[in-house]
N, C-alpha and C positions, 0 to 999 in steps of 0.2 A: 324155864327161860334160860337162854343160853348166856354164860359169862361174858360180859365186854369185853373187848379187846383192849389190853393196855400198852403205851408205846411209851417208851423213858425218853426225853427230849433233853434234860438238861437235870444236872446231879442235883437230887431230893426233889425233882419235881414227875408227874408223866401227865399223859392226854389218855382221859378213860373215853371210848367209843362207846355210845349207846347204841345199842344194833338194831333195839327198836326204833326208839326215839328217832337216831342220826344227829345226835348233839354229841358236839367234842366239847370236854370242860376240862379244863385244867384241874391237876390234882397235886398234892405231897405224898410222899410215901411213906404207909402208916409207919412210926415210930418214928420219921423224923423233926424234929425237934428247931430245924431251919424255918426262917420266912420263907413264904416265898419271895421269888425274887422277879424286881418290877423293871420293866423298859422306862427310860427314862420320858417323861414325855415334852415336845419343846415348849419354852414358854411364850406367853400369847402375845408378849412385847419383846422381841428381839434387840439387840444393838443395833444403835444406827450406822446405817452402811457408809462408806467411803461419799458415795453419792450426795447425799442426805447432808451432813458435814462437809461436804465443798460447796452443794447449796447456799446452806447456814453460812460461813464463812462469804460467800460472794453476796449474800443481802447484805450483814454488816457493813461490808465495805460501800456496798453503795449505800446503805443508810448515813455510814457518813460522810460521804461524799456529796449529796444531797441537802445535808445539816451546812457543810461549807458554804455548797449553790445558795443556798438562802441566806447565810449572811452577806454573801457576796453583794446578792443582788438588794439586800435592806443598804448595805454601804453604796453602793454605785446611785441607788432611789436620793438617799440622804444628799450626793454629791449633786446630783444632776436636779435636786431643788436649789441647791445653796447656788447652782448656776445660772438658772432664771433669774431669782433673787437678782444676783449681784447685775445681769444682762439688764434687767428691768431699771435698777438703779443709775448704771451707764446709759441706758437711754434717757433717762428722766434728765441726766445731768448733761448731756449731750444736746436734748432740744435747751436748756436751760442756758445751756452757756455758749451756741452757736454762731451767736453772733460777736464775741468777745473781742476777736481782734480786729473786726471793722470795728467795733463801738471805739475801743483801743484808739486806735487812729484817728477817729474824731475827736478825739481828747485835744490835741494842739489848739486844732483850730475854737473852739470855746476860749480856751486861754487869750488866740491872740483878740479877740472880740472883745473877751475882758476887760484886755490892756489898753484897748482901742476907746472905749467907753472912760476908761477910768484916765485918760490921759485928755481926751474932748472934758468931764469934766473937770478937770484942774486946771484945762488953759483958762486965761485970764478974757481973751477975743474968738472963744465959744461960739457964735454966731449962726452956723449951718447946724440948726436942730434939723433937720429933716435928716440931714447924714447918720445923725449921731439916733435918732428913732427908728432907724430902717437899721442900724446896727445894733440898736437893741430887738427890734424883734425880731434879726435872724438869729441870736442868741435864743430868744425863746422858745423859737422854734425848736431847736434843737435840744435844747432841755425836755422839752415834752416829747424828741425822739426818744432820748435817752429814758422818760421817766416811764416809756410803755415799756423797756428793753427791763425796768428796776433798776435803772443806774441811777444812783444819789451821790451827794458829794459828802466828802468826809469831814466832821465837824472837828476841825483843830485846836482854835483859838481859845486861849486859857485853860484848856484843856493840860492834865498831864500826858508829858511825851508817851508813847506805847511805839515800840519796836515794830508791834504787828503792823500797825496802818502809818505811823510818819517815820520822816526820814528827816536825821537832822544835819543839817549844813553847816550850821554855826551856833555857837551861844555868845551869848550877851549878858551881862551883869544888870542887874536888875534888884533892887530894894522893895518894889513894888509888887511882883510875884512871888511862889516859892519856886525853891531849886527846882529844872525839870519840867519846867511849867512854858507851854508852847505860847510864846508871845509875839511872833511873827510868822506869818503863810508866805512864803512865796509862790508857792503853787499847788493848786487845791491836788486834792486826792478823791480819788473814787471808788466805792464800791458795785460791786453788780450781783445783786441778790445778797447773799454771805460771802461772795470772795471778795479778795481785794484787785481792784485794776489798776490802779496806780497809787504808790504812799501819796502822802504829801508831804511835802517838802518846808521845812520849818525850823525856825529860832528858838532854842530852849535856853532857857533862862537860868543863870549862875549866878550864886552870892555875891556881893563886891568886897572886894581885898580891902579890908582895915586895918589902915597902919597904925602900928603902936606906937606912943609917945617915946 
């Protein structure tokens, strides 16, 4: 059988030919004492490419830009309740208090009906009750305008003064009340629902000055 043919390819190794066979097989060459030596081979996870890493980098950023969007949009949800909210409230108080300032302006005329009534009864030759019952009951009419509107009148008398609803004109000395204590109306006061439409107007009452002996 004829010798294979040997080729040296790289120092301390060769390629024996099988001449029958036809297989090339790497070899060493006897007596030496090297490894052989191996091709490196690549590995099956590469670095990531430039590509890959600008991807990466570009979801970040919209992941948090995205993370912003929705806070955004939770604060603008939050604002645009509290603005119904208050829109709802405005309207509520808007049908409520619509008619304020004609009610307003019917204020005088009660007063001078009042005066009108309270002056018929103190005259002394009173005599035309018909005047004086057609003037009272266009007074009452008008109160029961006022009482579908929730307009009521403000209770003053003996009351103590409050800043919020009377207005005082004058004080008066007084042993019979305490200090601050409303003891004359001139003129009523009204409310309409919880605000005030007009104070009223009133006498609060002051200690009287005792002279010492």
């Amino acid at each position: 059988m004829p010798e294979g043919k040997k080729i040296k390819i790289e120092e301390g190794s060769e390629i024996q030919e099988n001449s029958t066979e036809g297989v090339k097989s790497h070899g060493v060459v006897e007596g030496d004492s090297r490894e052989p030596k191996t091709e490196p081979v690549e590995s099956a996870q590469s670095p990531e490419s430039e590509v890959v890493k600008d991807l990466r980098s570009k979801l970040e950023a919209k992941t948090g830009e995205a993370e912003e969007n929705f806070d955004r949009l939770l604060r603008v949800s939050a604002e645009f309740e509290n603005y119904k909210k208050r829109t709802a409230r405005e309207m509520v108080d808007f049908q409520k208090y619509a008619n304020q300032s004609l009610l307003r302006e019917l204020l005088p005329i009660i007063d001078n009906l009042e005066l009108a009534i309270k002056a018929a009864a103190e005259a002394a030759d009173s005599t035309d009750t018909c005047l004086l019952d057609g003037v009272e009951l266009t007074r009452k009419e008008i109160l029961k305008v006022f009482e579908n509107f929730h307009v009521e009148p403000i209770e003053a008398l003996g009351k103590p003064f409050d800043p919020n609803f009377h207005e005082a004109v004058m004080r008066e000395e007084s042993d019979e009340h305490p200090e601050n204590t409303v003891v004359n109306e001139l003129q009523k006061g009204y409310l309409m629902h919880d605000r005030l439409l007009r104070p009223s107007m009133v006498v609060v009452a002051m200690p009287k000055n005792k002279e010492t002996p």
